[in-house]
C-alpha positions in Angstrom: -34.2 -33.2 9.5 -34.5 -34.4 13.4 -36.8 -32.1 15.8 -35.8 -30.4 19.0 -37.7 -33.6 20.5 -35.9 -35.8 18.8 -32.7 -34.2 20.3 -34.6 -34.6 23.8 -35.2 -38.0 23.4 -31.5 -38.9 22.3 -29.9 -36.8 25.5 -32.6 -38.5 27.7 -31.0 -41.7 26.4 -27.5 -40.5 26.7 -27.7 -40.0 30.7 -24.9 -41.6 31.7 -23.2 -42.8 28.8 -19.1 -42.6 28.1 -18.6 -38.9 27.1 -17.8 -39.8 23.7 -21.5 -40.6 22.9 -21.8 -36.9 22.4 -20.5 -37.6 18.6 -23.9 -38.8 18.1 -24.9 -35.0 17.8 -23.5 -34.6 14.7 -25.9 -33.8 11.7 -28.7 -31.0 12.0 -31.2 -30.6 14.6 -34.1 -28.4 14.4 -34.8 -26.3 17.1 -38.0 -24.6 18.9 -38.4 -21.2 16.8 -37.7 -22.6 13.4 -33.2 -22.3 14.6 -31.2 -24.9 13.0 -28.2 -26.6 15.2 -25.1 -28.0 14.2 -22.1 -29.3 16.1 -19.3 -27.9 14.1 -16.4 -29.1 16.5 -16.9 -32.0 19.1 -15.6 -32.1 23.0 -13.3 -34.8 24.0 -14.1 -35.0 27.9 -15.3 -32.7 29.7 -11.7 -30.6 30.7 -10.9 -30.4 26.8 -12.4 -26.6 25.2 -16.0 -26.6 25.0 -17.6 -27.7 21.6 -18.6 -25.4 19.0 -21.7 -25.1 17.9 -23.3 -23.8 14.9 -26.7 -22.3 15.4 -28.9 -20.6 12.1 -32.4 -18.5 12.8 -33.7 -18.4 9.1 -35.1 -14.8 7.9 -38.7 -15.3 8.6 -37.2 -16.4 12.4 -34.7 -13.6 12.4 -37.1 -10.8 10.9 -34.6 -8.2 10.1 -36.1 -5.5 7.8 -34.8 -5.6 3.8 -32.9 -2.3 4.2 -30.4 -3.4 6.7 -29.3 -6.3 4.8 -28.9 -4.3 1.1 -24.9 -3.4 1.5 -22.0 -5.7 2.8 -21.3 -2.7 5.4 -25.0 -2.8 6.6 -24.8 -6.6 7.0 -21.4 -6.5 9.4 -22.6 -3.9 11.3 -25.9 -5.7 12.2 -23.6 -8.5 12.6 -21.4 -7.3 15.2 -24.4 -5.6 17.1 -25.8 -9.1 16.7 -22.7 -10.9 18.5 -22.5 -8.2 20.7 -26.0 -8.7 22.1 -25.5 -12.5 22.1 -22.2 -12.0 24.3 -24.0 -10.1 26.8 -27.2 -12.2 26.7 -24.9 -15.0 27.3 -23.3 -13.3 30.5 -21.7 -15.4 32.9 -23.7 -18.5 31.9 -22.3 -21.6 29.6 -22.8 -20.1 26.6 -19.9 -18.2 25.0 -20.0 -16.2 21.6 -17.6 -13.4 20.6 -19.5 -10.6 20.8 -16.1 -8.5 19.7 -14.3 -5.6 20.9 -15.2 -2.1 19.7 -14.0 -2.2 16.0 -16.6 -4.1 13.5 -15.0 -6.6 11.9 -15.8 -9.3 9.9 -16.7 -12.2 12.0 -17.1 -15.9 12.2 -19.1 -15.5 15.1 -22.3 -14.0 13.7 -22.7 -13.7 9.8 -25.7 -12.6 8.3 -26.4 -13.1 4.8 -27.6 -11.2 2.1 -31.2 -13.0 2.2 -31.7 -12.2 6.5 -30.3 -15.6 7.3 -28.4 -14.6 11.1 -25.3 -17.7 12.1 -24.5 -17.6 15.5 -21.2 -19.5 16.4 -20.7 -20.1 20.1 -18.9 -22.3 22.4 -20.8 -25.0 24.4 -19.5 -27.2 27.4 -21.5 -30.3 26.8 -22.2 -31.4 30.6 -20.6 -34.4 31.9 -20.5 -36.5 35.7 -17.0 -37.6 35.3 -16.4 -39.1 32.2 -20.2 -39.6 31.5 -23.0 -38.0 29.7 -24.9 -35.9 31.9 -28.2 -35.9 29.7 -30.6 -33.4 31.6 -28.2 -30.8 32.0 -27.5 -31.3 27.9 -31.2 -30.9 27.4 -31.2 -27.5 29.5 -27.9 -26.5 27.5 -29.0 -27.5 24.0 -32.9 -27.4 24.3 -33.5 -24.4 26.3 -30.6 -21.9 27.1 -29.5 -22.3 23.0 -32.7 -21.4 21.7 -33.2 -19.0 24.7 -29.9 -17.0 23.1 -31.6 -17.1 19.8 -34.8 -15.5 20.6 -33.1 -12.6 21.7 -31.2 -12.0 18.8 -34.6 -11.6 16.5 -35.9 -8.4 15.4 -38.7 -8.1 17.5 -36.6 -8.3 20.3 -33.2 -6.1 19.7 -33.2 -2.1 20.5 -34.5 -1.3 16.9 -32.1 2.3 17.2 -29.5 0.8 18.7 -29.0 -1.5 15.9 -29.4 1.4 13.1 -27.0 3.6 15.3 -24.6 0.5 14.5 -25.4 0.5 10.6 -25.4 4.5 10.5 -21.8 4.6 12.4 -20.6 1.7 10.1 -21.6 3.7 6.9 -20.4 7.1 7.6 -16.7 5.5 8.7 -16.5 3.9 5.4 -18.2 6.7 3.1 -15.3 9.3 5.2 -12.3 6.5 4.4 -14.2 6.5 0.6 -13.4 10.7 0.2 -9.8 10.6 1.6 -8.3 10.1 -1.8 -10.1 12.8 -3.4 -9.6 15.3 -0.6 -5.6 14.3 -0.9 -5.6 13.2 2.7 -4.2 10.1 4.2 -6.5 10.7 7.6 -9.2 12.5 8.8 -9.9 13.3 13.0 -13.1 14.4 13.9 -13.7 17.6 16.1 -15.0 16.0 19.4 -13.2 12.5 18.9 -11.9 10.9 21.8 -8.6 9.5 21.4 -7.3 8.3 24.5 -8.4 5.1 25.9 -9.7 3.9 29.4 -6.1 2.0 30.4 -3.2 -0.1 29.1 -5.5 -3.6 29.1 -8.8 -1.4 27.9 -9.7 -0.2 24.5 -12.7 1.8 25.7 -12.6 5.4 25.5 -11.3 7.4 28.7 -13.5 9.2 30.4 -13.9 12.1 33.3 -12.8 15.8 33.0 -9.4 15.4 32.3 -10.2 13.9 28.7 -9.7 16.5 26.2 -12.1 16.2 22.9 -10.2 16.6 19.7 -10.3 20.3 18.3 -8.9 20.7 14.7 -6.1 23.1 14.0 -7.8 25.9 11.7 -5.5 25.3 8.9 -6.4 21.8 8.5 -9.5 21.7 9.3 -11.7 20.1 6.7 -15.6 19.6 6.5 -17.0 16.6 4.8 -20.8 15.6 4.1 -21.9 12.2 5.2 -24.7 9.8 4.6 -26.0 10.3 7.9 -24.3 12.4 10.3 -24.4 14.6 7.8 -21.7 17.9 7.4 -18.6 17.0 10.1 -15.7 19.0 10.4 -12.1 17.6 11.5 -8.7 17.1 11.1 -7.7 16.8 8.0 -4.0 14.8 7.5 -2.3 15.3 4.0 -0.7 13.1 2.0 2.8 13.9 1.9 5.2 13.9 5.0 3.7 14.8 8.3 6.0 15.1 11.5 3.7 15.2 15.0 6.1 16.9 17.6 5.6 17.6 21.5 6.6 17.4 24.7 6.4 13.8 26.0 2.9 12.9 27.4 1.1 15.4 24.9 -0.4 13.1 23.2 1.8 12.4 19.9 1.6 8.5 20.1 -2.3 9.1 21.7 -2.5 10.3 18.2 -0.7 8.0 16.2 -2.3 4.8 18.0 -5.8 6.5 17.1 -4.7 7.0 13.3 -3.3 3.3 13.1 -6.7 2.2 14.5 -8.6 4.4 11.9 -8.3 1.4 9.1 -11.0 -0.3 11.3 -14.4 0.8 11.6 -15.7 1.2 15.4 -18.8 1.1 17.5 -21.1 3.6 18.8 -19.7 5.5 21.9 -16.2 4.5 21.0 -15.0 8.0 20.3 -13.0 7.2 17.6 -16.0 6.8 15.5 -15.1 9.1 12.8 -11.3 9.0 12.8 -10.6 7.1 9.9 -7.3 6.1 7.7 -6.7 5.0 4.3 -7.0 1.0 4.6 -3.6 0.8 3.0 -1.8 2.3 6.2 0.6 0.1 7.8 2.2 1.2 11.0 6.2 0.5 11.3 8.6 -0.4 14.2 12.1 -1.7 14.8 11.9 -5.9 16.0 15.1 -7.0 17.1 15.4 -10.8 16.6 12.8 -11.7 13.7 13.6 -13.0 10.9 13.7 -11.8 7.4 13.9 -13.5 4.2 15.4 -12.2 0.9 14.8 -8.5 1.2 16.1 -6.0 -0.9 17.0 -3.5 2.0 19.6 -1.6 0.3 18.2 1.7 0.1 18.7 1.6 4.0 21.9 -0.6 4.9 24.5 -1.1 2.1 27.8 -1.8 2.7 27.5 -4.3 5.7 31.4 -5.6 7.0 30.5 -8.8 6.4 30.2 -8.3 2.7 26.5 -9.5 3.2 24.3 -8.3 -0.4 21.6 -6.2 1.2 19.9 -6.0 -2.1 19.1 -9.6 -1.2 19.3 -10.0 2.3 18.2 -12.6 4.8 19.0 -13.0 8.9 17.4 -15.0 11.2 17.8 -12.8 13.9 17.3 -9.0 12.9 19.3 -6.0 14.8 16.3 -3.5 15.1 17.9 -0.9 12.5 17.8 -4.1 9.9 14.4 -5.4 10.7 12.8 -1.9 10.8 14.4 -1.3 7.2 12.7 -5.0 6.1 9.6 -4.0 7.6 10.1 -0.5 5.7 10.3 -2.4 2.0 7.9 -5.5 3.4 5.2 -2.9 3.9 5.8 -0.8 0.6 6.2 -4.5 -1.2 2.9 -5.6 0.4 0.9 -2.4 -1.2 1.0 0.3 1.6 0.8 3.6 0.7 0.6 5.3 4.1 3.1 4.5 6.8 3.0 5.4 10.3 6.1 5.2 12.5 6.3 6.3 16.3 10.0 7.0 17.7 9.8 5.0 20.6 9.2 2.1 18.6 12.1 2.7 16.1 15.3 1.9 15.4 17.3 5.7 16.5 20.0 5.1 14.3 18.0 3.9 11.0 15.1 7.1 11.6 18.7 9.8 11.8 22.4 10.5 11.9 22.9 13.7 12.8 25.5 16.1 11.9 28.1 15.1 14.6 27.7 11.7 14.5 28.7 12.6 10.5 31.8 13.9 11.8 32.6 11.5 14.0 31.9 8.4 12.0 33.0 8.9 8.0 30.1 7.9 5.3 32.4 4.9 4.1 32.1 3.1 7.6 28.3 3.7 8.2 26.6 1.5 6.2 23.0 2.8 7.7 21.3 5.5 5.5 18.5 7.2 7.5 15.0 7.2 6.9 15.2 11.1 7.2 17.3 11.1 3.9 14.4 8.9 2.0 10.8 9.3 3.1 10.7 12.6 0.9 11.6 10.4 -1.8 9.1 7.6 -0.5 6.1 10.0 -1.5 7.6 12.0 -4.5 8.9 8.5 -6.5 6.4 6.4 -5.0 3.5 7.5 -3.7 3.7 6.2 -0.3 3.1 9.2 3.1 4.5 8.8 5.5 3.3 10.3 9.5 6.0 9.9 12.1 5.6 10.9 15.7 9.3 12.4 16.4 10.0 14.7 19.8 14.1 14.5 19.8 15.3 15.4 16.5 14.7 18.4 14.8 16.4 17.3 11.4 12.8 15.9 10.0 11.4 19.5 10.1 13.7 20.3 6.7 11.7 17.1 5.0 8.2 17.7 6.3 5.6 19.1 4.5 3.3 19.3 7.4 4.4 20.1 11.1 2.1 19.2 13.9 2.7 20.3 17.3 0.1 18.3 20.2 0.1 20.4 23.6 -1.8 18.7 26.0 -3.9 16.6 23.4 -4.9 20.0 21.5 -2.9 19.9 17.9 -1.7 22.6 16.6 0.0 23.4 12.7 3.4 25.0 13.5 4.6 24.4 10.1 5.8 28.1 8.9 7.8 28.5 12.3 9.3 24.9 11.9 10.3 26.4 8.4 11.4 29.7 10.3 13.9 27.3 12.5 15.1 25.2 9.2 15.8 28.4 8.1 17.2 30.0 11.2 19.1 27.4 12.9 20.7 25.2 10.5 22.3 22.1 12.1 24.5 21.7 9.2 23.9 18.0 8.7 24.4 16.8 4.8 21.9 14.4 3.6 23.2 10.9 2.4 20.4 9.5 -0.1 17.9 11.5 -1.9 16.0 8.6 -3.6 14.1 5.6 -2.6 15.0 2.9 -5.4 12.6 0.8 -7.3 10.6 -1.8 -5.2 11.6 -5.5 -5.2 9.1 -7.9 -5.5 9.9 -11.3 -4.4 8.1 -14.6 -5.4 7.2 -17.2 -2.4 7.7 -21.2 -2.9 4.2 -22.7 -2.2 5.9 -25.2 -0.1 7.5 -23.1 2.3 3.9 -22.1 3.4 2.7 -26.0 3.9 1.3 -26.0 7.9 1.2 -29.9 7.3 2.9 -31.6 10.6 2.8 -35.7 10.1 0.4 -34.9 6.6 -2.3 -33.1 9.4 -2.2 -29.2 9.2 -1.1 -27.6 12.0 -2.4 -23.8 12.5 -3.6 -22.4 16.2 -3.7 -19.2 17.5 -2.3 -18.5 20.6 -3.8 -15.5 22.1 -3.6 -12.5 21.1 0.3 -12.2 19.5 1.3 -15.7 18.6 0.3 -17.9 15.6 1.5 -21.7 15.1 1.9 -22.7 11.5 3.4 -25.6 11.0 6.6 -26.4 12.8 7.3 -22.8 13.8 5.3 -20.1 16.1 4.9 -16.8 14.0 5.6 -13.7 16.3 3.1 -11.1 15.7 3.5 -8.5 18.2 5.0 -6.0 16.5 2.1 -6.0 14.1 0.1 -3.2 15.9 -2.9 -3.3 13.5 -4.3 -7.0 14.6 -7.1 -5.5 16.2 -8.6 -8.4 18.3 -7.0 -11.6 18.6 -9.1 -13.6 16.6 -7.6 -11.9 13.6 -4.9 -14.2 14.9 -6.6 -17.2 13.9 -8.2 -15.3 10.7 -4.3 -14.8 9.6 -3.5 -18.2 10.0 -6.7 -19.3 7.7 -5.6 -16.5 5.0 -2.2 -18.4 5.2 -3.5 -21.7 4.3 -6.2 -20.0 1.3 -3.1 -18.4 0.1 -1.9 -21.9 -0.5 -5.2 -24.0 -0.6 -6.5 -21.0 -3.6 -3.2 -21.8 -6.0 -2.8 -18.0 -5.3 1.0 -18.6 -4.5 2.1 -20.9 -7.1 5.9 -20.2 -7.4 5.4 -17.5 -10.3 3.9 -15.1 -9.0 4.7 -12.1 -6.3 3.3 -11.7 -3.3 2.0 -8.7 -3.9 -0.1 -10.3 -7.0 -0.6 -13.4 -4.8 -2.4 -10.9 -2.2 -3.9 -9.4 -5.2 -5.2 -12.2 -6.3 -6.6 -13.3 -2.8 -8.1 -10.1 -2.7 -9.7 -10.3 -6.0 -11.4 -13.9 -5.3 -12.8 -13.0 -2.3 -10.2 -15.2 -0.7 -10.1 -12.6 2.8 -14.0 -12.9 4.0 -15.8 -14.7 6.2 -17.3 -17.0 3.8 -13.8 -18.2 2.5 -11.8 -18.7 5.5 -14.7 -20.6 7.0 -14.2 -23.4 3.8 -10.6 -23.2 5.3 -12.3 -24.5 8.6 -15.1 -23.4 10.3 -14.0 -21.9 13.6 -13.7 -18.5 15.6 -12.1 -16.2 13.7 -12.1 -12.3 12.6 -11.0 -11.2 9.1 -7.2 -9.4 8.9 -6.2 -7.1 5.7 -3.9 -8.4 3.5 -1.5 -6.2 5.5 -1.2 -8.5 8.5 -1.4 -11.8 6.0 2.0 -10.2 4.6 3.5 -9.2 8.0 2.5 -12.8 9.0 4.2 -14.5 6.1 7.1 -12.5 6.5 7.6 -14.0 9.9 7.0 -17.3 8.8 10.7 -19.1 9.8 9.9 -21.7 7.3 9.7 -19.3 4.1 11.3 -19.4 0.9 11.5 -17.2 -1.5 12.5 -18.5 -5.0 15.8 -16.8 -6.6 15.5 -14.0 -8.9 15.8 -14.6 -12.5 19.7 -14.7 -13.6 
C-alpha cells in the first residue's frame, strides 16, 4: 500500500512529463485520514473528460453511527445525503461528484456498505501545461482538495438531523408504498404535498402564494400510521379505473406527473415526500416512429389492410395509435400492474371512437379498438389499474370506477354525478371489445442484445434521453419514469448483466429474464458496477424493458409451432 507521500513524491517527479505518465497512478494510494484512492478511469490529455476517481473513508474514518447503516433504505438515504453534501462541498472547484437530483436513488456515486465503509466516486481533471504533467497543481488536486472533500463527508462533520431527516423521509416513503396493497390502493397523496414544480428545466418544488397544498377529497381520504411521521392523512387512489377530469391548466397532468414520480423516493423539502406509487406503475404514451418487435397487439389493432398478423407484429417505424398499443402489452408483458396514461400524450384514436365516428366509419373498416372498450377488462381479467388524465371525452365516465374532478389544483370525487350524466345523457356509443386477451410473452435471442462493436462493447449514455448500445442509439424519451439521467447509463449496464448474467438465454421470457435479474440482485449498485465501474443510477426493471424494447437490433425468437 503506497502513502499519501509516496503519491507526493511521484507527482513531484511527474512535473513536466508527457500527459500519459498519469497512468502511473494506477493501483491504491493511501491518503491523509486513513481514505483510500483509486484511479478507476484514466485521462487521455487534458481536453478528453476528467478521470474518475475512486475514493473509500473506512468506518472508523467515516464514523457513522450502527443504526443508520442496519437497513438497505437507511444506507441509500445516508448515501444520497452523502453525495449530496459532497456536490455542494465541491462547488465550483475541480472536483465533481453526483450529488443527485431530489429522488434517492441508488447511486454509483456514493455507496455505503453495510459495515460504515462510505465510496465516493468523483470526476477529477488531472492538471496539465499543454500536453505535460503539471505535478504541483496534481498534488493540490489529489493531496489536498481530495482528502479535503472527504473530511467533510465524516460524521463528526455532517448536520447530524439533517442526515436522519434523510433516513426518516426515506423510511416512511417506503413503509407508505409497503401498505398500498393492503389498503387496495394504487397511490396515496398526502394532505399538504406540493405537486407542482419550480419550471419546465427544474424539478424543485414551486413556491410563493399562488402554490396550492394538496387537500384530499373527503371520500378518499385515507389516514395511515408511519414509522416516524407518525398518523398522515391523504389521498387515497384505488385500484380499479380512475379518470382525473378538469378544465385545462387545473392541474390533471400536475397530478399525474406527481403519481408517475411517486415510484421514487424523494428528499426532504421536496413536497412530494409522501406521495408514493406502487413500484410496478408504468406510465404510457403514443411514440410515433419507434420501433417494435414481435408484439402481440391484437387486442388493439386487428384487421390491418395490409394483412399484417397483429398478434405478431413488428414495424420499424410506429404510427402513434400502434406504438401506444405496443407500449400498452410491453408494459403489462414487463410486470406492470398500474398504468398511468395522460391524453395529451396519447394516441386520440386508440384512447376512443365515439359514437359518430361509429356511424361514419363501419366496425369492419376500423381496425383500431379503443382503450375505452378494454381497460375495464385490464383490471377485472388481469389485475392491472389503470389512472388516465382525460378532459375531452366523456365516454370513459361509463368505465370508471372512480371520477376525479381537479379545480384549480384542489381534487374533488365527482363520481355519483359522473354516474348521474352516464345515466342522464347517454351518447349512444356501442362498445367494441369487452375483454383484454391473455398476455404474450415473448422470448429475446441473447445475441440481439450483444453491444460488441469490432469485439469492444460499445454502451454510452448520451444525456439525459439517448442510450448507444451497440450499433444503434436507443430513444428513451418517451420513457417518463428515468428520473435523472444517469439511470441512462444504469439501463445500459442492466442491458449488458441481462446478457453478461445468462439471464436471457434464448428460453426464457423476458418477463422471467427480468425476474431472474431481479432475483440475483442483478439491478443494484454493486452489480452493475462489476459491469464497469462508472457514474451511474439504478433503473427498475420497468425502464430495462422499455429500453430493450427500443433496442433496433432485437430479436425475438419464433413462437413454438
Amino acid at each position: 500500500m503506497r502513502v499519501r507521500q509516496d503519491l507526493d513524491d511521484v507527482l513531484r517527479g511527474m512535473d513536466g512529463a508527457p500527459y500519459g505518465q498519469y497512468k502511473r497512478l494506477a493501483g491504491l494510494w493511501q491518503l491523509d485520514g486513513g481514505a483510500l484512492l483509486r484511479l478507476v478511469r484514466g485521462q487521455a490529455d487534458p481536453f478528453a473528460p476528467p478521470a474518475r476517481l475512486a475514493v473509500r473513508l473506512g468506518p472508523e474514518a467515516a464514523g457513522l453511527p450502527a443504526e443508520l447503516l442496519r437497513t438497505d433504505d437507511r444506507r441509500r438515504a445516508v448515501a444520497a445525503y452523502l453525495a449530496a453534501t459532497a456536490a455542494r462541498s465541491a462547488g465550483d472547484g475541480p472536483l465533481r461528484v453526483d450529488g443527485g437530483g431530489q429522488e434517492v436513488l441508488h447511486r454509483s456515486s456514493c455507496v455505503v456498505d453495510p459495515d460504515g465503509t462510505v465510496t465516493v466516486r468523483m470526476g477529477a481533471p488531472l492538471p496539465g501545461r499543454g500536453r505535460r504533467i503539471d505535478g504541483p497543481a496534481a498534488r493540490r488536486l489529489l493531496c489536498d482538495q481530495v482528502p479535503a472533500l472527504l473530511a467533510r463527508l465524516t460524521h463528526r462533520s455532517l448536520d447530524a438531523a439533517e442526515l436522519r431527516r434523510y433516513v426518516a423521509c426515506v423510511e416512511d416513503s417506503v413503509a407508505l408504498r409497503r401498505h398500498l396493497p393492503d389498503l387496495g390502493l394504487v397511490a396515496f397523496v398526502a394532505d399538504g404535498a406540493v405537486l407542482p414544480r419550480r419550471s419546465g428545466v427544474s424539478d424543485r418544488p414551486a413556491a410563493g402564494p399562488d402554490v396550492v397544498p394538496f387537500t384530499s377529497p373527503s371520500e378518499l381520504r385515507t389516514t395511515v400510521q408511519l414509522p416516524h411521521a407518525g398518523e398522515v392523512s391523504g389521498m387515497g387512489v384505488p385500484e380499479g379505473v380512475t379518470l382525473v377530469v378538469g378544465g385545462g391548466f387545473h392541474g390533471k397532468s400536475t397530478l399525474l406527473r406527481a403519481l408517475e414520480s411517486g415510484i421514487w423516493d424523494h428528499v426532504p423539502g421536496d413536497g412530494r415526500e409522501l406521495v408514493v406509487a406502487r413500484a410496478d406503475t408504468v406510465k404510457v404514451r403514443a411514440e410515433d416512429g419507434r420501433r417494435v418487435a414481435r408484439v402481440d397487439v391484437h387486442a388493439f389493432v386487428d384487421g390491418l389492410p395490409t394483412g399484417a398478423d397483429t398478434a405478431d407484429f413488428s414495424t420499424d417505424n410506429a404510427s402513434g395509435s400502434t406504438s401506444q398499443a405496443a407500449s400498452l402489452c410491453e408494459a403489462v408483458e414487463a410486470g406492470a400492474r398500474v398504468l398511468l396514461i395522460d391524453e395529451d400524450t396519447a394516441a386520440t384514436n386508440l384512447m376512443i371512437r365515439d359514437a359518430r365516428m361509429q356511424a361514419l366509419v363501419a366496425a369492419d373498416r376500423e381496425p383500431l379498438t379503443p382503450f375505452v372498450d378494454l381497460v375495464g377488462s385490464l383490471h377485472r381479467d388481469h389485475g392491472v389499474s389503470t389512472v388516465l388524465v382525460m378532459g375531452g371525452s366523456g365516454d370513459y365516465m361509463e368505465v370508471a370506477d372512480r371520477v376525479l374532478m381537479m379545480d384549480a389544483y384542489r381534487p374533488a370525487d365527482v363520481t355519483a354525478r359522473a354516474r348521474e350524466l352516464v345515466a342522464d345523457v347517454p351518447t349512444g356509443r356501442m362498445a367494441e371489445a369487452d375483454r383484454f386477451p391473455a398476455v404474450t410473452h415473448r422470448v429475446p435471442v441473447p445475441g440481439s442484445l450483444d453491444p460488441a462493436v469490432r469485439g469492444r462493447p460499445k454502451v454510452r449514455a448520451r444525456g439525459a434521453d439517448t442510450l448507444s448500445y451497440g450499433e444503434d442509439d436507443i430513444d428513451l424519451r418517451a420513457v417518463a419514469q428515468i428520473a435523472d439521467g444517469r439511470q441512462v447509463a444504469g439501463v445500459g449496464l442492466a442491458l449488458q448483466e441481462l446478457l453478461r448474467g445468462g439471464h436471457v438465454d434464448g428460453r426464457r421470457t423476458l418477463a422471467e429474464a427480468l425476474d431472474r435479474l431481479e432475483e440475483h440482485g442483478g439491478l443494484t449498485t454493486e452489480a452493475l458496477l462489476a459491469v464497469r465501474d462508472e457514474e451511474f443510477a439504478v433503473p427498475r426493471r420497468h425502464e430495462v424493458a422499455a429500453a430493450l424494447n427500443r433496442l433496433r437490433s432485437l430479436r425475438i425468437a419464433a413462437p413454438p409451432a
